[in-house]
BAKE-886335 format. One record per atom (N, C-alpha, C, O): x, y, z; atom name. Coordinates in nm, 4 decimals, always signed. Layout:
BEGIN
+----------+----------+----------+------+
:        u :        v :        w : atom :
+----------+----------+----------+------+
:        X :        Y :        Z :   CA :
...
+----------+----------+----------+------+
This chain:
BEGIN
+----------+----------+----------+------+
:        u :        v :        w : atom :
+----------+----------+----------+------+
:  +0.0821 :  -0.1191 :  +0.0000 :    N :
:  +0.0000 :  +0.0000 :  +0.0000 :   CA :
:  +0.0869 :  +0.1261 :  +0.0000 :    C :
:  +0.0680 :  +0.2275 :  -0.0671 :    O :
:  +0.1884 :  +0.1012 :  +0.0896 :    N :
:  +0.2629 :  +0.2325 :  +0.1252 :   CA :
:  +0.3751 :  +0.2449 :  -0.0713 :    C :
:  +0.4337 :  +0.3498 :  -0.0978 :    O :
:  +0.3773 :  +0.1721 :  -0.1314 :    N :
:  +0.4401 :  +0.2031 :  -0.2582 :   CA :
:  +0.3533 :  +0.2436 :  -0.3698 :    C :
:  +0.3954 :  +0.3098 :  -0.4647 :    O :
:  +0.2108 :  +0.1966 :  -0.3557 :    N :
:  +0.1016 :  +0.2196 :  -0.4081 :   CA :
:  +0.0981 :  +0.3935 :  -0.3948 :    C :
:  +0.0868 :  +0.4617 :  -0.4967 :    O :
:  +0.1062 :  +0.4388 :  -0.2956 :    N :
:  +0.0938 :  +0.5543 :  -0.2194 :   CA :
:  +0.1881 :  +0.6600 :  -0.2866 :    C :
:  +0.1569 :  +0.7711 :  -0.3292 :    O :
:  +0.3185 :  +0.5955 :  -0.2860 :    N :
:  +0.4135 :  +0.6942 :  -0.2712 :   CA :
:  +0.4446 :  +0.7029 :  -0.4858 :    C :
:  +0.4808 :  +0.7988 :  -0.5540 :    O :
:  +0.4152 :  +0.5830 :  -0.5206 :    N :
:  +0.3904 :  +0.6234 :  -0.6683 :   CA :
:  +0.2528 :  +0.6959 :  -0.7218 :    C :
:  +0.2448 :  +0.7413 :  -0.8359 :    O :
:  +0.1583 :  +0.7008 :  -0.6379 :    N :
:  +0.1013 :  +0.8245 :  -0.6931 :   CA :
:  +0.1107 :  +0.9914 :  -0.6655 :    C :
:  +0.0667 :  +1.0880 :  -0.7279 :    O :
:  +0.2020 :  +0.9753 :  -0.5222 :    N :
:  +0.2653 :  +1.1229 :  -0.5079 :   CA :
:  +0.3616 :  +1.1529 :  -0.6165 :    C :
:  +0.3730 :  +1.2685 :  -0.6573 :    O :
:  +0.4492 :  +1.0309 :  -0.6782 :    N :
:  +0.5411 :  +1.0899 :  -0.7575 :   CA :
:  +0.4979 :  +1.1214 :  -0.8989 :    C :
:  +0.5470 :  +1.2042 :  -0.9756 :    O :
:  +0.3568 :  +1.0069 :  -0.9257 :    N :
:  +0.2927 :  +1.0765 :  -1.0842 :   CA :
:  +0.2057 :  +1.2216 :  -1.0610 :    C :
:  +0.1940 :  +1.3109 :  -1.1450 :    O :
:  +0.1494 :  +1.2200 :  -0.9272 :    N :
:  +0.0732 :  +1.3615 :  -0.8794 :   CA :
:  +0.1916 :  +1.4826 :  -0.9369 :    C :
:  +0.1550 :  +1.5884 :  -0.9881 :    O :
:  +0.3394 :  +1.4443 :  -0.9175 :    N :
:  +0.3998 :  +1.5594 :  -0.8430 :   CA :
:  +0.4866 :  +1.6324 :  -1.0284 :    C :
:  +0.5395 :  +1.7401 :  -1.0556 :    O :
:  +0.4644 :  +1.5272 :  -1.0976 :    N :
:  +0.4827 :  +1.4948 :  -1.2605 :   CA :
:  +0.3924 :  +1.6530 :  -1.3294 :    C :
:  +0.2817 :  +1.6734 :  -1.2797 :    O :
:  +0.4444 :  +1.7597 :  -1.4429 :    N :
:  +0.4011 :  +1.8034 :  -1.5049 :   CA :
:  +0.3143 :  +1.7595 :  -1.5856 :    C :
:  +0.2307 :  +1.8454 :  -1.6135 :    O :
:  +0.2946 :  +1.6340 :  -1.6488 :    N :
:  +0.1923 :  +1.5726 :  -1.7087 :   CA :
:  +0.0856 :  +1.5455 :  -1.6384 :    C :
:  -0.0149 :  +1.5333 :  -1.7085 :    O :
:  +0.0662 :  +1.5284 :  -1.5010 :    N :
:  -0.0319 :  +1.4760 :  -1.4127 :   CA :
:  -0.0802 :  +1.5973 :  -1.3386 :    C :
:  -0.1974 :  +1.6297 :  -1.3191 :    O :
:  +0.0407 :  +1.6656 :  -1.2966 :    N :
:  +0.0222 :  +1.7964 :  -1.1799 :   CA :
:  -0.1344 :  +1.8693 :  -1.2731 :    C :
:  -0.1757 :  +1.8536 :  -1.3880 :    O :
:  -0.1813 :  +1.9446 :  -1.1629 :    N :
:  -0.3017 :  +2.0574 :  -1.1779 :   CA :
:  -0.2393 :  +2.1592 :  -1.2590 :    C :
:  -0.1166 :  +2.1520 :  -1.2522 :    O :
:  -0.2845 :  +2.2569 :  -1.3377 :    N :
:  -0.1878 :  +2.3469 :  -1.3899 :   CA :
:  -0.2273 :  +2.4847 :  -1.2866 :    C :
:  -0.3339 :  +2.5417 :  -1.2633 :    O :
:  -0.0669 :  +2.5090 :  -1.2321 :    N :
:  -0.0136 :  +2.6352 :  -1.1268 :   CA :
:  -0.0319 :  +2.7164 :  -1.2007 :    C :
:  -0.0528 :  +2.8305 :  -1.1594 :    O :
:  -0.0309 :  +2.6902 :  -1.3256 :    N :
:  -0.0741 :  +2.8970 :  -1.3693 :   CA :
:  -0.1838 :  +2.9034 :  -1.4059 :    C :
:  -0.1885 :  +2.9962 :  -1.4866 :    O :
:  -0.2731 :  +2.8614 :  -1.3953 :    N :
:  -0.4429 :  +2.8898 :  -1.4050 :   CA :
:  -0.4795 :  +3.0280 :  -1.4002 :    C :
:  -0.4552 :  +3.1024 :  -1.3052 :    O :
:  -0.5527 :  +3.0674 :  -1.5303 :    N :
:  -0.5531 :  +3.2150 :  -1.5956 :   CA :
:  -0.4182 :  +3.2715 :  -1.7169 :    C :
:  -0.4230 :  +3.3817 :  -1.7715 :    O :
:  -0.3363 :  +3.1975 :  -1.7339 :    N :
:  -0.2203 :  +3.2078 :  -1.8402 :   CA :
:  -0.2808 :  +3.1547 :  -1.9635 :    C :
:  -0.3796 :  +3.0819 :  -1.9733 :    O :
:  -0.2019 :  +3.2051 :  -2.0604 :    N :
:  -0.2690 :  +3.1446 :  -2.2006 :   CA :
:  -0.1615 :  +3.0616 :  -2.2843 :    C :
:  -0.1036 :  +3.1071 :  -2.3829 :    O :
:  -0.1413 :  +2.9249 :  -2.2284 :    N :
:  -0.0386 :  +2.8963 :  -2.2235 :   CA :
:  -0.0603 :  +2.7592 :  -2.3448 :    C :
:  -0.0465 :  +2.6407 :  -2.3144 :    O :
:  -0.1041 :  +2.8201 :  -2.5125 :    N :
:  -0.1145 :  +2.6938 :  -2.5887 :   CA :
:  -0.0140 :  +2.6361 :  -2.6141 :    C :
:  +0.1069 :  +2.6509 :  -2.5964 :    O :
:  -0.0865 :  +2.5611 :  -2.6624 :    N :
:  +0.0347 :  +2.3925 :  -2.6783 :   CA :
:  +0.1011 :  +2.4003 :  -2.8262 :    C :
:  +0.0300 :  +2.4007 :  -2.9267 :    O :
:  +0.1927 :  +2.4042 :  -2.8300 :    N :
:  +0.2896 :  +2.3922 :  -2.9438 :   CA :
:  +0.1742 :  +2.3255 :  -3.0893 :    C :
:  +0.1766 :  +2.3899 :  -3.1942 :    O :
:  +0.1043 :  +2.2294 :  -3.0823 :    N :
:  +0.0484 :  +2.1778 :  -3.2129 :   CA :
:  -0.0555 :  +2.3232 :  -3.2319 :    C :
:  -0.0715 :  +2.3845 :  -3.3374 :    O :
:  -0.1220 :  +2.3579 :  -3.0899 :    N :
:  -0.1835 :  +2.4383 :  -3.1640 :   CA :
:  -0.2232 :  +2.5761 :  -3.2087 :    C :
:  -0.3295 :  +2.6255 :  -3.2462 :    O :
:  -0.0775 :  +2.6295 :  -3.1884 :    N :
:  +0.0143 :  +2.7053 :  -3.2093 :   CA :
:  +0.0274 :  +2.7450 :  -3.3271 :    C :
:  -0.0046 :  +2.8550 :  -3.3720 :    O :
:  +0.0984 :  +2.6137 :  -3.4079 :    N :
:  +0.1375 :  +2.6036 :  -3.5212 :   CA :
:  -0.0158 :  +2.6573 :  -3.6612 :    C :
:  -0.1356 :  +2.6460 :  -3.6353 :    O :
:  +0.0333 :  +2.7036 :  -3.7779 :    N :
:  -0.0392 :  +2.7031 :  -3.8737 :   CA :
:  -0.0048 :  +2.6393 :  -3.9729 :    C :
:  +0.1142 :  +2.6080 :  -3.9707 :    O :
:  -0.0737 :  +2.5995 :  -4.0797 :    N :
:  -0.1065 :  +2.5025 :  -4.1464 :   CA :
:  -0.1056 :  +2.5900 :  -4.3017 :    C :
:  -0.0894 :  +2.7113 :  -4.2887 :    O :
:  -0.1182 :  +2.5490 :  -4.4161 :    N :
:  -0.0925 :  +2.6559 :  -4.5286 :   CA :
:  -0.2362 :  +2.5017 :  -4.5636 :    C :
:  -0.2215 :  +2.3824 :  -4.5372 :    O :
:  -0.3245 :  +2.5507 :  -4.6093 :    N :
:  -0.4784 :  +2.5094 :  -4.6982 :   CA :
:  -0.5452 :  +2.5499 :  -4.7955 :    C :
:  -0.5461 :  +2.6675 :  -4.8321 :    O :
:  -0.6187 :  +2.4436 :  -4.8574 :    N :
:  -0.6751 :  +2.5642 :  -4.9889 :   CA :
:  -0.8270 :  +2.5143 :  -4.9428 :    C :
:  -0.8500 :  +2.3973 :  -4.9125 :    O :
:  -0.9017 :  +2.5926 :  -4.9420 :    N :
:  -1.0729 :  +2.5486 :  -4.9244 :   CA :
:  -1.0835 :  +2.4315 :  -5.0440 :    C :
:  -1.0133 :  +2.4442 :  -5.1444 :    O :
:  -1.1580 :  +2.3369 :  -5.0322 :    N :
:  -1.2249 :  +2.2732 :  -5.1320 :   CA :
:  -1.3604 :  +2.2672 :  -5.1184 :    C :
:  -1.4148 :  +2.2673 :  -5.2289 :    O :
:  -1.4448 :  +2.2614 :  -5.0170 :    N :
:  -1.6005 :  +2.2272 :  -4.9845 :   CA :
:  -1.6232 :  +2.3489 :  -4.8448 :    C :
:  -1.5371 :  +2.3532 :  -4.7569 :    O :
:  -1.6751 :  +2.3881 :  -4.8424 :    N :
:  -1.8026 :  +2.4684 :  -4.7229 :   CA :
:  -1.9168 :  +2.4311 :  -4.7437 :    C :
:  -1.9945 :  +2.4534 :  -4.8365 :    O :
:  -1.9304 :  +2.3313 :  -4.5887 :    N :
:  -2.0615 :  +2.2588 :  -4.5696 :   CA :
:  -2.1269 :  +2.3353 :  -4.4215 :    C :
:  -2.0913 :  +2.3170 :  -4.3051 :    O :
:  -2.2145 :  +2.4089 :  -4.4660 :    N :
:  -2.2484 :  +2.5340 :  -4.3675 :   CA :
:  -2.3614 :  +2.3908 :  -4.3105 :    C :
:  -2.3187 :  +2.3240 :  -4.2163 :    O :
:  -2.4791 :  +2.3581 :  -4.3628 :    N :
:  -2.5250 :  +2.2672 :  -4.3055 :   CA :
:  -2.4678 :  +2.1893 :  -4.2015 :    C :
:  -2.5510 :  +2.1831 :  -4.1111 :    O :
:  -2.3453 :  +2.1152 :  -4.1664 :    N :
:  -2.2995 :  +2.0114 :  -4.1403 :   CA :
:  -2.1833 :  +2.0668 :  -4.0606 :    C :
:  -2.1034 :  +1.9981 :  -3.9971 :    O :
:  -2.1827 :  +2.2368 :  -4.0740 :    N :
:  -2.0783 :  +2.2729 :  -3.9658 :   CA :
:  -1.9429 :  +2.2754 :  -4.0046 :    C :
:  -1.8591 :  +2.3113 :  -3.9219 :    O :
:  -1.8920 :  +2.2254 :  -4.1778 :    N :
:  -1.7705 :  +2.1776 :  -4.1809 :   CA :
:  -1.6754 :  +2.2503 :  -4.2703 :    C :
:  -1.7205 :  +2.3457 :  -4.3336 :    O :
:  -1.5472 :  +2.2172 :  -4.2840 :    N :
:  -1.4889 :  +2.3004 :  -4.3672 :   CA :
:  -1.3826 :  +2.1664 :  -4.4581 :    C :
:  -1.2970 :  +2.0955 :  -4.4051 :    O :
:  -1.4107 :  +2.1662 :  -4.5548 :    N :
:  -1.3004 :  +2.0786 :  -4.6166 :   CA :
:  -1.1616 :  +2.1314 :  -4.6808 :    C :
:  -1.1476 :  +2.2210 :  -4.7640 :    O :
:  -1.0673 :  +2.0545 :  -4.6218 :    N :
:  -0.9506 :  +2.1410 :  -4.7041 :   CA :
:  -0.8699 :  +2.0658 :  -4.7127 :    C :
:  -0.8734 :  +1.9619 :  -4.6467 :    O :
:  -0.7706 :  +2.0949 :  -4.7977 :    N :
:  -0.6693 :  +2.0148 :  -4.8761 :   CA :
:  -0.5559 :  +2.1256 :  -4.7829 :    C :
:  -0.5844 :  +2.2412 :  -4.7517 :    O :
:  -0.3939 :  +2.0381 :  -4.7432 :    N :
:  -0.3802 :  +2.0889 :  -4.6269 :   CA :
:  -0.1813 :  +2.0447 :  -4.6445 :    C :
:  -0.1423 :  +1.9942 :  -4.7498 :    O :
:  -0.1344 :  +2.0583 :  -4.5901 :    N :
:  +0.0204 :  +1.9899 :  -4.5825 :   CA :
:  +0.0420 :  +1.9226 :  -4.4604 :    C :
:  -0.0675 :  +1.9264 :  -4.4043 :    O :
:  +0.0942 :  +1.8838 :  -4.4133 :    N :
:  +0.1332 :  +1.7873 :  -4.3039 :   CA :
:  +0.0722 :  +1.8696 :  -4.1429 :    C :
:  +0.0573 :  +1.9916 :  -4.1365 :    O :
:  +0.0478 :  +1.7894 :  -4.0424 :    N :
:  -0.0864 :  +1.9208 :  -3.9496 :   CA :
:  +0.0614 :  +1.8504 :  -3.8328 :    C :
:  +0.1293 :  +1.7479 :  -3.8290 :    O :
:  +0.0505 :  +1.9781 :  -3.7542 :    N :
:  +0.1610 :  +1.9275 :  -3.6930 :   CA :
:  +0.1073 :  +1.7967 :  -3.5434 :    C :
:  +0.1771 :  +1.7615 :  -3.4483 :    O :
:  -0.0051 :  +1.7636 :  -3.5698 :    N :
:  +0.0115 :  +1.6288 :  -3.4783 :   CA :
:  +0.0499 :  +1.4859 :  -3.5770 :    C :
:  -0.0020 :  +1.3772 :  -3.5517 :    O :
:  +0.1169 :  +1.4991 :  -3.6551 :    N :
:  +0.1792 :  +1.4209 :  -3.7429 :   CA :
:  +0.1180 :  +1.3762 :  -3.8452 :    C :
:  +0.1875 :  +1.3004 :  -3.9127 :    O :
:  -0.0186 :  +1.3994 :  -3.8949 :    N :
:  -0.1442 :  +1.3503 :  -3.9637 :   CA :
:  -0.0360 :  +1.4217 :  -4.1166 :    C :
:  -0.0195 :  +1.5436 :  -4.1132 :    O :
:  +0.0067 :  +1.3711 :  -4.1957 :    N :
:  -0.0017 :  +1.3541 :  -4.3369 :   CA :
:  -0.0656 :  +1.4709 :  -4.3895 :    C :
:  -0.1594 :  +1.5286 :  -4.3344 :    O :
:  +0.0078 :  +1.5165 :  -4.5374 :    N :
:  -0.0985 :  +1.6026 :  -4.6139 :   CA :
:  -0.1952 :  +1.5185 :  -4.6708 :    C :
:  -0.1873 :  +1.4000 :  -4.7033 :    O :
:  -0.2896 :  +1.6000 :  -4.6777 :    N :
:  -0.4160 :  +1.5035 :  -4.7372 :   CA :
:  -0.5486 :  +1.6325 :  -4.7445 :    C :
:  -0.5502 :  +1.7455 :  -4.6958 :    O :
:  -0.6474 :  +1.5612 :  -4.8231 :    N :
:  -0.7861 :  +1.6608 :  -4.8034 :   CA :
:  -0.8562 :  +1.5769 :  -4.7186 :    C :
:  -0.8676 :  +1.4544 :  -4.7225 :    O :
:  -0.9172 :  +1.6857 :  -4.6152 :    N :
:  -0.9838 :  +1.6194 :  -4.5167 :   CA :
:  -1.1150 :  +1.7130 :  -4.4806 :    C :
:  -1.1086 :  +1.8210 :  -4.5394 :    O :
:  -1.2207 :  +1.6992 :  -4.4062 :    N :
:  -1.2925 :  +1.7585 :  -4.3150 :   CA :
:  -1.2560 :  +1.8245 :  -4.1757 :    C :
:  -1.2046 :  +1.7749 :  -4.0754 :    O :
:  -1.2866 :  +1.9147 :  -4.1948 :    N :
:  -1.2557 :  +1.9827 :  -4.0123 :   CA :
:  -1.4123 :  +2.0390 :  -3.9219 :    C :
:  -1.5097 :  +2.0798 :  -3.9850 :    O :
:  -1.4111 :  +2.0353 :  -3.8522 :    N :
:  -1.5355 :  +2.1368 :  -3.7451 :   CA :
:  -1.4899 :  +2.2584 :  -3.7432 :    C :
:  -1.3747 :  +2.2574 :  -3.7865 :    O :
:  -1.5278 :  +2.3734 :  -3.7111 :    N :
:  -1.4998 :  +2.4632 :  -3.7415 :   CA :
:  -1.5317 :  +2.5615 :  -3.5988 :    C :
:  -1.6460 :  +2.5870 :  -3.5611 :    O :
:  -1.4423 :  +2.5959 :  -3.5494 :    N :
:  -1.4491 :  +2.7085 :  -3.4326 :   CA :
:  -1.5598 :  +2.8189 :  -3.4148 :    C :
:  -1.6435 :  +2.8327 :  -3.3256 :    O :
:  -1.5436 :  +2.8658 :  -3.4859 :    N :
:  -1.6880 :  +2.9466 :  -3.5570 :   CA :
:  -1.7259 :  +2.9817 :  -3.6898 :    C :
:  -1.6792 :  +3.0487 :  -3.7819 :    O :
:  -1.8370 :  +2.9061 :  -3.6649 :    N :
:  -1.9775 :  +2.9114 :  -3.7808 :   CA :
:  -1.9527 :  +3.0210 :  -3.8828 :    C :
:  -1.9778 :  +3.0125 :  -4.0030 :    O :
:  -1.9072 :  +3.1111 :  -3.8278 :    N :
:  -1.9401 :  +3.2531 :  -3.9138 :   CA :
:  -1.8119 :  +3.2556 :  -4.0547 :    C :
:  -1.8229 :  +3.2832 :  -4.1741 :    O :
:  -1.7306 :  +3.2256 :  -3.9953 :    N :
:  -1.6142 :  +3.1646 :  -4.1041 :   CA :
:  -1.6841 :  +3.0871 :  -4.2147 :    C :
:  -1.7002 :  +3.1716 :  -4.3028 :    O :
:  -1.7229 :  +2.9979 :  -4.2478 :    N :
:  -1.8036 :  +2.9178 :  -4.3530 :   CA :
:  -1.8569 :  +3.0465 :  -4.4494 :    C :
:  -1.8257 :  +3.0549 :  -4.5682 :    O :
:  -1.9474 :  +3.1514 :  -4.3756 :    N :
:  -1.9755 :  +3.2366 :  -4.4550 :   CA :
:  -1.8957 :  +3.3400 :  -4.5742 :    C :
:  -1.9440 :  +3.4000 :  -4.6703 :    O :
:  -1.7516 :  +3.3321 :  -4.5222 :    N :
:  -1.6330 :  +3.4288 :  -4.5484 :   CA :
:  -1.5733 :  +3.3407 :  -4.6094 :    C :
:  -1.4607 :  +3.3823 :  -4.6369 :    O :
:  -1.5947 :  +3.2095 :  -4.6562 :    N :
:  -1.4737 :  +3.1547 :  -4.7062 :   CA :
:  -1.5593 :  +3.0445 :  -4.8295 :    C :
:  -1.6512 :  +2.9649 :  -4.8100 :    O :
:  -1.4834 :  +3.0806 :  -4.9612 :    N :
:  -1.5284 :  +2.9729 :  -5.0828 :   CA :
:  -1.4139 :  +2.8782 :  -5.0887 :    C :
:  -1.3187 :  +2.9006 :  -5.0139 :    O :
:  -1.4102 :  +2.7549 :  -5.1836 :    N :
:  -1.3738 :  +2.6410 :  -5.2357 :   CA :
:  -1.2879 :  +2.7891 :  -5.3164 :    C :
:  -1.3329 :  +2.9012 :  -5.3402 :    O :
:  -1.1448 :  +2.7275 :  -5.3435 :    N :
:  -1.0383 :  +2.7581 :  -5.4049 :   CA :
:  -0.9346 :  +2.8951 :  -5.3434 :    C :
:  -0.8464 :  +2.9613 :  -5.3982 :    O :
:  -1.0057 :  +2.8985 :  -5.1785 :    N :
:  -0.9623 :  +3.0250 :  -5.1280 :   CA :
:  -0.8484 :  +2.9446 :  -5.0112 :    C :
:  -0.8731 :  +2.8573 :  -4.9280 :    O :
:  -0.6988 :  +3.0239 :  -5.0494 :    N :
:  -0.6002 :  +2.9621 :  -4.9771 :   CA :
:  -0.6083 :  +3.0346 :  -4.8499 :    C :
:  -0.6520 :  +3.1497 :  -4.8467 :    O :
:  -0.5658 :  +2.9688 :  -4.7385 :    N :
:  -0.5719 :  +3.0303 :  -4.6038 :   CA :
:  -0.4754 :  +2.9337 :  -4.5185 :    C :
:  -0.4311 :  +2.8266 :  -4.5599 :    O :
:  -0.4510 :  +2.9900 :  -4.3934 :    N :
:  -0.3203 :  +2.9534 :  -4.3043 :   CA :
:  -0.4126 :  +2.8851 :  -4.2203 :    C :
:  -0.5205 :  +2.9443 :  -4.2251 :    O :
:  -0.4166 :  +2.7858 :  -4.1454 :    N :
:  -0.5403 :  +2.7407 :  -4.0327 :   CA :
:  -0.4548 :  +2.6640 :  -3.8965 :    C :
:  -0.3584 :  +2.5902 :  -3.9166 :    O :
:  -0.5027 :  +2.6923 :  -3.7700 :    N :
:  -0.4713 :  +2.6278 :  -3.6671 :   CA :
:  -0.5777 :  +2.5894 :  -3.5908 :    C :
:  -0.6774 :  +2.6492 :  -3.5502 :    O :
:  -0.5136 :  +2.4145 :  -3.5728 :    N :
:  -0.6280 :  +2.3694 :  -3.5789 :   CA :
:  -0.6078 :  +2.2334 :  -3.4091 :    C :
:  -0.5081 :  +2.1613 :  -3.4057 :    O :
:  -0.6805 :  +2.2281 :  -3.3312 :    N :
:  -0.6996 :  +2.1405 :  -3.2331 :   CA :
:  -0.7886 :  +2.0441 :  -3.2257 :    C :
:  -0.9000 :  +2.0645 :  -3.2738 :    O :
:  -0.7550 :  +1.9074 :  -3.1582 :    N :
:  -0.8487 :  +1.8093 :  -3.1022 :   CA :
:  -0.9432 :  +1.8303 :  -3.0283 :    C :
:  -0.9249 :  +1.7966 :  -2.9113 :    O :
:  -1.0623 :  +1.8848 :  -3.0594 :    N :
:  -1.1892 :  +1.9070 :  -2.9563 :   CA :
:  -1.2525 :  +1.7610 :  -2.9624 :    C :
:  -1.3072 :  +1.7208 :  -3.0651 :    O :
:  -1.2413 :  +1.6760 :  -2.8354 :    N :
:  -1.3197 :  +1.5735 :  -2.7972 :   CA :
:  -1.3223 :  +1.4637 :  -2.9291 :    C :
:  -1.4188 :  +1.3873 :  -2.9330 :    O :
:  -1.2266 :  +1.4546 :  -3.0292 :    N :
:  -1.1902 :  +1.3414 :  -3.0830 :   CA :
:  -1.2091 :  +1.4436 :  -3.2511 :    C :
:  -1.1731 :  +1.4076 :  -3.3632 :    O :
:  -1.2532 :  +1.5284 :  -3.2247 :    N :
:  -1.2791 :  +1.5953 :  -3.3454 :   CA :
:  -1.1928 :  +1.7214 :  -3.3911 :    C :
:  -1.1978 :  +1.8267 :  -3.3274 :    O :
:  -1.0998 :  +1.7030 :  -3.5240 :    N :
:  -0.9628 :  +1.7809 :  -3.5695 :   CA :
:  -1.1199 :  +1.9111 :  -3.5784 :    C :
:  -1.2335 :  +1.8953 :  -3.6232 :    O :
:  -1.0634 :  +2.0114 :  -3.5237 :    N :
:  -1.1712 :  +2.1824 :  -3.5403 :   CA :
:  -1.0485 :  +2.2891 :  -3.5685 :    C :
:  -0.9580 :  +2.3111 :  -3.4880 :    O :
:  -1.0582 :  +2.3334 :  -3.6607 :    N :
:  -1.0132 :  +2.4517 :  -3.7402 :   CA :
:  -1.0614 :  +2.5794 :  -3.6008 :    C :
:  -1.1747 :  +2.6196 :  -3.5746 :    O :
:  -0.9082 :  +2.6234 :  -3.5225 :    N :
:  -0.9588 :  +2.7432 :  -3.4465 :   CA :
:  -0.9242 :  +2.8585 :  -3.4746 :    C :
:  -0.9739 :  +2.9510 :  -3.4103 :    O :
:  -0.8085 :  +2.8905 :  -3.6013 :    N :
:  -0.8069 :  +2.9867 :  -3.6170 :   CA :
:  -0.7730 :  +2.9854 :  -3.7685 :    C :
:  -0.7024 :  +2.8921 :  -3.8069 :    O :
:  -0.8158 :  +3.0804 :  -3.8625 :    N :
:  -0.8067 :  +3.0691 :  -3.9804 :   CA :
:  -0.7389 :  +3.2020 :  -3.9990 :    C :
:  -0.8003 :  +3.3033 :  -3.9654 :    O :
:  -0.5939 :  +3.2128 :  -4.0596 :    N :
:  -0.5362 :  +3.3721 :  -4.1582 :   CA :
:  -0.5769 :  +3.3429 :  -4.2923 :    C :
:  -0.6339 :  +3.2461 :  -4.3425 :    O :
:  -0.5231 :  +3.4757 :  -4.3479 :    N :
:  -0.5479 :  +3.4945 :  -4.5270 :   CA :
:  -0.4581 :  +3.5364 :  -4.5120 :    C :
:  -0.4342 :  +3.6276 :  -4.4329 :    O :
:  -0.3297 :  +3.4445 :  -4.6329 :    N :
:  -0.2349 :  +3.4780 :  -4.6397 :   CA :
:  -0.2174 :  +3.6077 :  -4.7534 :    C :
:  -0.1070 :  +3.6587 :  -4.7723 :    O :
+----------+----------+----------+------+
């Protein structure tokens, strides 16, 4: 029990495990950070989505054309099929979501 114990003080005491001490910092994470160079292919305002053809996403996913969710809705409106744009993009709950979109 007592090793049981003392290995969860030492994963508690772990940056991966610990609570985060700076609570109120805006402290993103390197993937989603990064931007992405895309060209629109599909805006599916129905369905919430944005399709784009894309270069390598920095959580290691391959270039490829894919679907994304989209941070906000209102973007779909501002953006056609053949319009290049910079995008950063995160894992919301299993789903790749486009959170920030430039025009290069």
């Amino acid at each position: 029990m007592k090793a049981l114990l003392a290995a969860l003080a030492i994963l508690a005491a772990t940056p991966a495990f610990a609570a985060d001490k700076h609570a109120g910092h805006n402290h993103a994470a390197p993937a989603a950070a990064a931007l992405v160079d895309g060209t629109v292919k599909k805006v599916d305002k129905p369905a919430g989505k944005l399709t784009l053809s894309h270069g390598p996403l920095p959580n290691g996913m391959p270039a490829m054309t894919m679907a994304f969710g989209v941070k906000n809705p209102a973007w779909l409106d501002q953006l056609k099929a053949g319009d290049k744009i910079r995008f950063g993009m995160e894992d919301t709950g299993g789903v790749l979501t486009v959170t920030r979109i430039e025009r290069p």
